[in-house]
C-alpha positions in Angstrom: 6.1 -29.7 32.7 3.7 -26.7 33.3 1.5 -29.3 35.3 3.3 -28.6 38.3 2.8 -24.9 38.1 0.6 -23.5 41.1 -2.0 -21.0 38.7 -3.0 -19.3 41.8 0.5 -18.1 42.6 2.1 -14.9 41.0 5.1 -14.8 40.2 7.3 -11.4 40.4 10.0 -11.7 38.4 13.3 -10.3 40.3 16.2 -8.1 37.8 18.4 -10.8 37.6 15.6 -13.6 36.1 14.4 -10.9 33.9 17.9 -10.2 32.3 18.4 -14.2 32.1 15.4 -14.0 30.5 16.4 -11.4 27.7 19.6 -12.9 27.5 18.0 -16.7 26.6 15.4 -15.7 24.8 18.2 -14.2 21.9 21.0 -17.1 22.8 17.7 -19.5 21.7 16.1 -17.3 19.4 16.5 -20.9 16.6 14.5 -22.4 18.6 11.4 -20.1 17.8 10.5 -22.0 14.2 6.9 -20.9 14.0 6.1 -24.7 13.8 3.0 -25.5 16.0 4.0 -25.7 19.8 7.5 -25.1 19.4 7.5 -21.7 21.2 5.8 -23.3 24.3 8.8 -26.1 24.4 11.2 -23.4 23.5 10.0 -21.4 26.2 10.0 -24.4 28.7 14.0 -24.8 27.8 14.4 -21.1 28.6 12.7 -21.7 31.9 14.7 -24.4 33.1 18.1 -22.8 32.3 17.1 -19.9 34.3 15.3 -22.4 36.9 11.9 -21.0 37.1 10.7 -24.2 35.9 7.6 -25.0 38.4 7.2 -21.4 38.9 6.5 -19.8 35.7 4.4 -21.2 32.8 5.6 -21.2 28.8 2.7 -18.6 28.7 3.7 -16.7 31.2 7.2 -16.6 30.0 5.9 -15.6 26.3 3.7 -13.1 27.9 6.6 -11.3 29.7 8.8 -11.3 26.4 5.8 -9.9 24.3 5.7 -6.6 27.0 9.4 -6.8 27.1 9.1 -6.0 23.2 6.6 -3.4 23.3 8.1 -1.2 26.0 11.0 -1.6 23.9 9.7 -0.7 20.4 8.0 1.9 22.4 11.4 3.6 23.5 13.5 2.6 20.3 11.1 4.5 17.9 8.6 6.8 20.1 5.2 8.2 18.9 6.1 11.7 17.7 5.1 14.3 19.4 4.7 12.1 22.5 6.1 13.3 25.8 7.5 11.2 28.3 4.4 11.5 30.6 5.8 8.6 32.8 6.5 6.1 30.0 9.8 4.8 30.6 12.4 5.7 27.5 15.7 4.7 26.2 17.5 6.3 28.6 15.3 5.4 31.3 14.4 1.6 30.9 17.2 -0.8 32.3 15.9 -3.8 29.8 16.9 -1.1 26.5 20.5 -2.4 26.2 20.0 -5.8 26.6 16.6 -5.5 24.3 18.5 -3.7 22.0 21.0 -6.4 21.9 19.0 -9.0 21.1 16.2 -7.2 19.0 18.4 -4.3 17.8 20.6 -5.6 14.7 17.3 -7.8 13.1 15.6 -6.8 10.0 12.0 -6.5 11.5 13.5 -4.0 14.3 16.3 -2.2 12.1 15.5 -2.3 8.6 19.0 -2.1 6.6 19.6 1.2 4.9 20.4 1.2 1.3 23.1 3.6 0.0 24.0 4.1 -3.8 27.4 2.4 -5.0 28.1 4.2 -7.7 29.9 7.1 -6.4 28.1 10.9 -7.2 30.4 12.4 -9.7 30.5 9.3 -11.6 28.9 10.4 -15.3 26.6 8.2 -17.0 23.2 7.5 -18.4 20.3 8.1 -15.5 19.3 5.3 -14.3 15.6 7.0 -13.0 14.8 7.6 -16.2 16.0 4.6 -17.4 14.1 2.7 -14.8 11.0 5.7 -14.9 10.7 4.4 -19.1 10.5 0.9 -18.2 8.1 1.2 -15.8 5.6 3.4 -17.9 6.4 0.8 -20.7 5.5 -1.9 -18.0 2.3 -0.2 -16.7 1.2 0.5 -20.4 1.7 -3.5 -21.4 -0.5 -4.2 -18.0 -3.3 -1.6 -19.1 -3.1 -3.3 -22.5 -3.7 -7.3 -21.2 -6.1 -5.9 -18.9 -8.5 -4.2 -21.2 -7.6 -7.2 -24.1 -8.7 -9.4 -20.9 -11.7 -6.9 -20.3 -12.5 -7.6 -24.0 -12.1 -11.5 -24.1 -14.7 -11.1 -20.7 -17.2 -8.6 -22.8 -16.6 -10.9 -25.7 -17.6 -14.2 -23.7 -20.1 -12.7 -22.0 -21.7 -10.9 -25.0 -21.4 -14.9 -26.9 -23.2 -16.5 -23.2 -25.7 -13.8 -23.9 -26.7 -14.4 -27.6 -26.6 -18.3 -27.1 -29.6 -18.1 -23.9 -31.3 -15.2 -26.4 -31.2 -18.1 -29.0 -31.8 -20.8 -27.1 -35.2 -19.0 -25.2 -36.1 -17.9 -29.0 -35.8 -21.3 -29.9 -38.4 -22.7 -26.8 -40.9 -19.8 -27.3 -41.0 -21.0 -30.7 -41.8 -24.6 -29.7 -44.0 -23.6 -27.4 -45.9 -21.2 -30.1 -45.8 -24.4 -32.7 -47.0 -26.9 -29.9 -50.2 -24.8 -29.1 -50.8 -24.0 -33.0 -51.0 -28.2 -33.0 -53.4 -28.2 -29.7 -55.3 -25.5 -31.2 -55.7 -27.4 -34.8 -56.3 -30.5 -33.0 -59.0 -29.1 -30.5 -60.7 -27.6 -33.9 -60.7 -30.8 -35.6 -62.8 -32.3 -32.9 -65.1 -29.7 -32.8 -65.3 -29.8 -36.6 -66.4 -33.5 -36.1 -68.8 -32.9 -33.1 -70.3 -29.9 -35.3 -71.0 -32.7 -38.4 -72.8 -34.8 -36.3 
């Protein structure tokens, strides 16, 4: 597939293969899974409908998309306070339509708005305060299992704690008895040396 492709070549890529290219890449978009290599065959396909196959590489291809997308965010939602200062906009860019058709209407380009159902002169209980009380109820049981779960920590640790204290009390006193037995030993001897 991309074996064929000359790397030293560069290819410029004319109007019409570039709005072929839009146009696939949103007719196909099902086959961009997110599964390991699946773009780069997806992207191959797109190729060889448009019949740059030979000339263009899945990574070229991908690499033409991704700066097809970021001129396009960049005129769909411009940097405020940013003047035009050559950058192409909206108006100005003849890939914003058909960008806009493919990337306009998805959820990670055009987030949808959400509007209140319940008509305004509708009377009933609030539902923020409603909601505002169950969250503070919420946020107070999670302060309470934290600090309870703060305690069973302290407690543990406090327990880990007393056991070593007891358990280095309990060798020093070993220890202690061990050289009191040396020590009576090493007396006895000298006792019997002395008496003889």
């Amino acid at each position: 597939m991309a074996e064929n492709v000359d790397l030293t070549f560069s290819f410029k890529w004319s109007k019409e293969h570039t709005a072929q290219l839009i146009k696939l890449r949103g007719e196909n978009d099902e086959l961009f899974t997110g599964v390991k290599h699946s773009a780069s065959v997806a992207w191959g396909t797109i190729l060889e409908k448009i019949g740059l196959q030979g000339y263009v590489t899945p990574l070229q291809a991908k690499k033409k998309w991704d700066n097809l997308k970021k001129i396009y965010k960049d005129c769909k939602y411009p940097g405020s306070g940013e003047g035009v200062g050559g950058k192409p906009t909206a108006a100005t860019w003849p890939w914003f339509v058909l960008m806009d058709e493919v990337l306009g209407q998805r959820h990670s380009t055009n987030p949808p708005v959400l509007i209140a159902s319940i008509p305004e002169d509708t009377p009933g209980p609030s539902t923020a305060v409603v909601d505002l009380e169950v969250e503070e109820k919420d946020e107070e049981e999670s302060r309470s299992r934290r600090k309870s779960r703060k305690r069973d920590r302290e407690g543990e640790m406090f327990e880990l704690i007393k056991e070593d204290m007891r358990l280095n009390r309990e060798a020093e006193e070993r220890r202690a008895q061990e050289s009191r037995e040396r020590m009576d030993r090493f007396f006895s001897i000298l006792e019997r040396i002395a008496d003889k």
